[in-house]
Legacy VTK file of the C-alpha trace (Angstrom):
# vtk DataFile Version 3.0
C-alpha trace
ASCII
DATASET POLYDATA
POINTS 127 float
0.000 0.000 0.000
2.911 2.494 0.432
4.230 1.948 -2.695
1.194 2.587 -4.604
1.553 5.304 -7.633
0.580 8.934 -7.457
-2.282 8.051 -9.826
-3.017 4.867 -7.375
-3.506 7.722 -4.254
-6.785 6.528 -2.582
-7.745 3.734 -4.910
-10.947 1.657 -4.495
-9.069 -0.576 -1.859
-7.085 1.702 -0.170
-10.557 3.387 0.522
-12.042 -0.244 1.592
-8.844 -0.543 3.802
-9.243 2.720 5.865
-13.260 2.103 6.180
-12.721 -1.140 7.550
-9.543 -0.018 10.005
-12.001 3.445 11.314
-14.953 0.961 11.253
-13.107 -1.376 13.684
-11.725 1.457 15.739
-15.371 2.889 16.158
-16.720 -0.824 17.014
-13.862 -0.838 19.748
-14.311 2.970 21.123
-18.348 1.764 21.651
-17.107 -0.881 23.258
-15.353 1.047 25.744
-17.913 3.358 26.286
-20.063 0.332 27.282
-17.755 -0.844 29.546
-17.042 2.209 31.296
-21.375 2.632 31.813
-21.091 -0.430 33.216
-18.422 -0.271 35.709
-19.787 3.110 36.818
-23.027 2.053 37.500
-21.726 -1.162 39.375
-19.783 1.147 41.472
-20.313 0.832 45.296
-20.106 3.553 47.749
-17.975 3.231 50.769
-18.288 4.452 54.180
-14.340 5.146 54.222
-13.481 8.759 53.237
-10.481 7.600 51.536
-12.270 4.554 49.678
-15.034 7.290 48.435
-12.266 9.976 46.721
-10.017 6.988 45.211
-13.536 5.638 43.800
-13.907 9.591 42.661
-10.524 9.921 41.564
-11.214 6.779 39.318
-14.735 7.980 38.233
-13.075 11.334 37.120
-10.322 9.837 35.202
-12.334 7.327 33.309
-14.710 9.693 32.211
-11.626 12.114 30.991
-10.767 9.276 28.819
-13.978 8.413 27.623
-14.571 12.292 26.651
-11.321 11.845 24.626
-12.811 8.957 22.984
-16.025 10.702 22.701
-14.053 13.291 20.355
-12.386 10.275 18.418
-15.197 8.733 18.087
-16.810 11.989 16.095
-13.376 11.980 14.305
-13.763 8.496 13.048
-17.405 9.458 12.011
-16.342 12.476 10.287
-13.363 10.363 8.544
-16.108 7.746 7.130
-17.962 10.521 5.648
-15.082 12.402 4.155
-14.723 8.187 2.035
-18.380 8.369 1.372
-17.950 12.091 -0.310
-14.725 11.160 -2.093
-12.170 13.406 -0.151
-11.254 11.063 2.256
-6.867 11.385 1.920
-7.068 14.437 1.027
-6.121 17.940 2.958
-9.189 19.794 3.875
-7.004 22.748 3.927
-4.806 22.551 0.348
-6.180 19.998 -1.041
-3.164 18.136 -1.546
-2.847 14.450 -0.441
-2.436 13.254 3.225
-0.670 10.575 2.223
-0.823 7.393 3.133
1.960 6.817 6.024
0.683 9.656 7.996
-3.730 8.132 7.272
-1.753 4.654 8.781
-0.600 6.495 12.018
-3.581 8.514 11.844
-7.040 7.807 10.042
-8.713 10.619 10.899
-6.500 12.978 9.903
-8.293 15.940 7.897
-4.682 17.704 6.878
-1.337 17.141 5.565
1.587 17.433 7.895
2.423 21.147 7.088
-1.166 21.843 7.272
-1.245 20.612 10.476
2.101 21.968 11.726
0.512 25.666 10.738
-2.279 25.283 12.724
-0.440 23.915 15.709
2.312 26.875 15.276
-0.614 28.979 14.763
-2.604 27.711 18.519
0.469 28.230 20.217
1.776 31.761 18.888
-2.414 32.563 19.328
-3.978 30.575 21.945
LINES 1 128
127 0 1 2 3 4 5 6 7 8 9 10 11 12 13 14 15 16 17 18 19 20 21 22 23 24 25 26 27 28 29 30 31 32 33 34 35 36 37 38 39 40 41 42 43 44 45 46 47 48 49 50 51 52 53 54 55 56 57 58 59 60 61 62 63 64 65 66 67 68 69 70 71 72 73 74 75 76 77 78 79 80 81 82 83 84 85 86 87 88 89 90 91 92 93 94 95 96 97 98 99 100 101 102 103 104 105 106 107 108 109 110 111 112 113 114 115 116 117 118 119 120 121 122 123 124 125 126
């Protein structure tokens, strides 16, 4: 797949490849979601000051992640419509391609690398 032409850039099956990879990250992130409703609904509460803020501690942290995945999650989403329009791989910004190493370490990425480095140089000259 990395060797794959200019004219080859987001073929028919490199297409089928990413839907299936975002597909089986959003089955997993669902999972996890389930998971965590689970386990914080099973959750007991203790009599024992410091059993009650570790419990807390643990309720706060899991939900941080799960807001994290929450935002993947719309990511992947946004990702499998970008393949359904036809601009899946390709920067939202120049239009030039992601290319395909950087869509392996990242899916859901919506911009080339110096797209992306802009906009982080730009948040943290800005805010």
């Amino acid at each position: 797949m990395l060797s794959a032409s200019p004219e080859e850039y987001m073929s028919p099956g490199q297409l089928a490849f990413f839907r299936r990879r975002l597909l089986a990250d959003e089955q997993a992130l669902l999972s996890a979601v389930k998971e965590t409703a689970s386990h914080l609904q099973q959750s007991e509460t203790s009599s024992d000051w410091n059993d009650r803020a570790s419990a807390e501690e643990e309720h706060t942290l899991e939900l941080r992640v799960r807001d994290r995945e929450r935002k993947l999650l719309q990511k992947i989403r946004e990702s499998l419509k970008r393949i359904d329009d036809g601009n899946y791989g390709w920067c939202e910004e120049t239009g030039e391609p992601i290319g395909i190493a950087r869509l392996l370490a990242r899916p859901t990425a919506a911009l080339c690398l110096e797209a992306q480095e802009r906009r982080e140089q730009s948040k943290r000259l800005f805010g």
